[in-house]
N, C-alpha and C positions, 0 to 999 in steps of 0.2 A: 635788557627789558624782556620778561617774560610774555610769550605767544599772548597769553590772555591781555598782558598789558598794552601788547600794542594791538590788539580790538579793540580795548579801549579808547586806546586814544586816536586811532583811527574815526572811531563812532563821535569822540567829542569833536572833534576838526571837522568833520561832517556837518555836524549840529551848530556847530560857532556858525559854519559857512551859510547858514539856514536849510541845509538841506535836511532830508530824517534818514537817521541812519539803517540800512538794510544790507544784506548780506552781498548785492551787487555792488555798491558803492564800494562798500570797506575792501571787497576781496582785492582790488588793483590796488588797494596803499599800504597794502603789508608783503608781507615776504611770502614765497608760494610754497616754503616748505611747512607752512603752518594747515593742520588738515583741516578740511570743514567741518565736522565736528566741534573743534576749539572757537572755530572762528563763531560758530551755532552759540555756543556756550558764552562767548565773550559779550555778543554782541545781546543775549538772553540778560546776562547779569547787566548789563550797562543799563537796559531800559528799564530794570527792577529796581536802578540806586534810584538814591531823590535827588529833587534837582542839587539842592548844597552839594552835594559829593561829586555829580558830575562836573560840577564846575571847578574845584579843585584838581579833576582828573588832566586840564589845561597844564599842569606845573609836569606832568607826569608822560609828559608828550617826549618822542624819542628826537633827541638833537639832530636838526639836518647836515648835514654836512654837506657843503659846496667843495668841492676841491677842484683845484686849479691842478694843472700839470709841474707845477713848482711846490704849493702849497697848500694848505688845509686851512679851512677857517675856520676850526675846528682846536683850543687848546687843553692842554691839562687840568689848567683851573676853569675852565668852561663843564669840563665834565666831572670835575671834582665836585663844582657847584650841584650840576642836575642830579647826581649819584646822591649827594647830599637833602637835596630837598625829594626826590624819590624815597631815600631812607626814612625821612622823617615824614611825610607822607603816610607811610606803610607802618612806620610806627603807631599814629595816633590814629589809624583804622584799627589796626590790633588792639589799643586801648581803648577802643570804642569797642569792639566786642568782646572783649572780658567784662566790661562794664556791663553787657548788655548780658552778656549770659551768668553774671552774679546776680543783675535784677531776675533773671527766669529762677535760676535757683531759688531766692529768698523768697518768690510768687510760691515755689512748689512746697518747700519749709513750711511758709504757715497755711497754704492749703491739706499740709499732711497732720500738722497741729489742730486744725481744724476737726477732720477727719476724725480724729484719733479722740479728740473731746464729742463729737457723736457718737461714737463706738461707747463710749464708756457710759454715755446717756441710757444708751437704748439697753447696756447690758444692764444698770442701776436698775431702769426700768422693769426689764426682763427680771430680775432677781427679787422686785417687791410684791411680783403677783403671787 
């Protein structure tokens, strides 16, 4: 789980718990080698998604792991699973913004189309005086 992701999911665990998440809360539930800057950033984007996203950010929480001095409660298909739904998780944000940045392209398309049919008005115009 990358730094950013677990500000995330720090911020969402927070928020489940009803608290609001701020830079005091989150810094004790993540790792200390992560800098405040990141943690600045993670916790910046977290408050910027909408609510639908943060609530999926729940699936994306890093596994606790209890261990005993014998055992791990902790298996391989346990983390096959989260790795799996983290995967696909991250997939369909990705295909959410390609989506989102072909809608901005085809906005820019036909406002250059637009454009370009003024230009040719004002030159017609320009050329009948």
């Amino acid at each position: 789980m990358s730094p950013i992701d677990q500000v995330l999911a720090a911020a969402r665990a927070l928020e489940e718990s009803g608290k609001v998440p701020s830079l005091a809360l989150i810094k004790p539930r993540i790792s200390n080698k992560i800098p405040m800057p990141m943690i600045i950033q993670g916790l910046q984007q977290y408050k910027s998604m909408p609510k639908a996203e943060r609530e999926r950010l729940s699936k994306l929480q890093s596994p606790v792991v209890e261990a005993s001095s014998t055992e791990s409660s902790i298996t391989l298909d346990t983390l096959a699973e989260k790795m799996a739904e983290q995967f696909a998780y991250q997939q369909a944000r990705f295909e959410q913004l390609i989506t989102q940045k072909n809608n901005e392209l085809t906005q820019l398309h036909n406002e250059l189309l637009e454009l370009k049919q003024r230009v040719q008005l004002l030159e017609s115009q320009g050329n009948d005086r």
